[in-house]
C-alpha positions in Angstrom: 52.2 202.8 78.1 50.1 202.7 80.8 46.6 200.9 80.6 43.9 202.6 82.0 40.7 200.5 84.0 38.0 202.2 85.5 38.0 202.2 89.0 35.1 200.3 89.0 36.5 197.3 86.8 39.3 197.7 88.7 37.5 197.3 92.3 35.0 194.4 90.9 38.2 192.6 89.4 40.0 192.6 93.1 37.1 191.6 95.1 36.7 188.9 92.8 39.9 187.8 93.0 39.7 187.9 96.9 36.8 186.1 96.8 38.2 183.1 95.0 40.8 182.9 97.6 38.3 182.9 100.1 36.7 179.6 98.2 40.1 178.0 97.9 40.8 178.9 101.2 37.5 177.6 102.4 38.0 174.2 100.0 41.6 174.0 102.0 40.5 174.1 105.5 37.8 171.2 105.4 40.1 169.0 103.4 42.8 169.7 106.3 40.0 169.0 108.9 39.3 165.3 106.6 42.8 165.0 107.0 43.0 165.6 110.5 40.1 163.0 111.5 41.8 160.5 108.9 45.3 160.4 109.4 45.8 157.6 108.0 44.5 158.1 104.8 46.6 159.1 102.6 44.7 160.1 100.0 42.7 162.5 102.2 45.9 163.8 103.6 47.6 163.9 99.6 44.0 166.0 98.8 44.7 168.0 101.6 48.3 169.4 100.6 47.4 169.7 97.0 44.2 172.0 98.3 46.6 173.8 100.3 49.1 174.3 97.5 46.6 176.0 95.4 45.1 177.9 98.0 48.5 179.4 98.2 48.6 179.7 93.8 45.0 181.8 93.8 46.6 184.1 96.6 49.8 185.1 94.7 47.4 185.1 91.8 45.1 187.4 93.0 47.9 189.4 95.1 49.8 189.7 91.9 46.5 191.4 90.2 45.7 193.5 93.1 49.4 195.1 93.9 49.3 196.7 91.1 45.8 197.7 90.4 45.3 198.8 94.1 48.1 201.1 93.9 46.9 202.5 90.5 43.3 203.1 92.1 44.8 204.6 95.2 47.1 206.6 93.0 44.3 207.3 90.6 42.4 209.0 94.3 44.8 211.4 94.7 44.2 213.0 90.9 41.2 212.9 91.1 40.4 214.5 94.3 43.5 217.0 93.9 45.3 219.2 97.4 42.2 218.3 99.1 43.3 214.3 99.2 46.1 215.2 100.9 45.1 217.2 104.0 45.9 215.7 107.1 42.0 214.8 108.0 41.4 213.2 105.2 43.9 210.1 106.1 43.6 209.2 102.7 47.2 208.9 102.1 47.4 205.9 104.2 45.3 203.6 101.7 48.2 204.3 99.2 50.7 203.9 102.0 49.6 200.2 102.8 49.5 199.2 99.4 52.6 199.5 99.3 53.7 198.3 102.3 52.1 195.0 101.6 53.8 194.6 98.3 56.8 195.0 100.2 56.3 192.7 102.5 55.3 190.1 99.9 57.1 190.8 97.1 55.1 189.9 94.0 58.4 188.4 91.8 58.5 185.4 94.3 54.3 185.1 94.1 54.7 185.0 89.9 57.4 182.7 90.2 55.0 180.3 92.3 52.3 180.7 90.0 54.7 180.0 87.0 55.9 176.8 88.4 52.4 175.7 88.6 51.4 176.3 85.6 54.0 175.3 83.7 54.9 172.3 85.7 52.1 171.7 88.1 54.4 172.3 91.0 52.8 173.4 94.1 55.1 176.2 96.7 56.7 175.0 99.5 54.6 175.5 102.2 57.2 178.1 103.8 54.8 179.1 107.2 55.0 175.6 108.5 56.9 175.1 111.8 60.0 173.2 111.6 62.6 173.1 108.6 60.9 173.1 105.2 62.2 170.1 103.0 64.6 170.7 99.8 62.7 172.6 96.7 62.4 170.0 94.1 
């Protein structure tokens, strides 16, 4: 069965989301910069890749949310608007369109699986964008 949100609880419940991977992003960077000026510390550079692991947990968090509820909103767009959402002008097909396409392009099973191993065993992702080869998965 599908559930049904309004599109308002809906919209609220993504920005927020993407607002709290703003903070964690935010909390991230200045720990990095510590880091950076402090190289030597360990602890500061420790603080920094934990902050930076769970920068990357609240954005396949809020990316698993918002995959799914943007596509039902977008989706949700289209009935209520009926033919007229799909003229040519309009463009609106293309807010479906890249929902989609981002979910392709970062497939949500691999962002739940992140979010799983932290929760369940406080185990950050691999931070897989670094240059270089990325050390063995633990």
């Amino acid at each position: 069965m599908r559930e049904e949100r309004s599109v308002a609880a809906s919209a609220f419940a993504v920005d927020a989301s993407v607002a709290a991977v703003a903070e964690a992003i935010e909390d991230a960077y200045g720990a990095a910069l510590e880091a950076r000026d402090r190289p030597d510390d360990q602890v500061a550079v420790d603080r920094a890749r934990r902050l930076a692991g769970l920068a990357e947990i609240r954005a396949a968090q809020a990316q698993s949310f918002a995959t799914g509820a943007v596509q039902q909103l977008t989706s949700r767009l289209f009935d209520a608007l009926g033919a007229s959402a799909t003229a040519r002008g309009a463009h609106l097909d293309r807010h479906w369109r890249n929902a989609r396409t981002v979910s392709s392009h970062n497939p949500v099973l691999y962002k739940n699986r992140w979010v799983g191993q932290w929760v369940l065993h406080d185990r950050l992702p691999q931070a897989l964008w670094a240059v270089g080869t990325p050390s063995p998965a633990e």
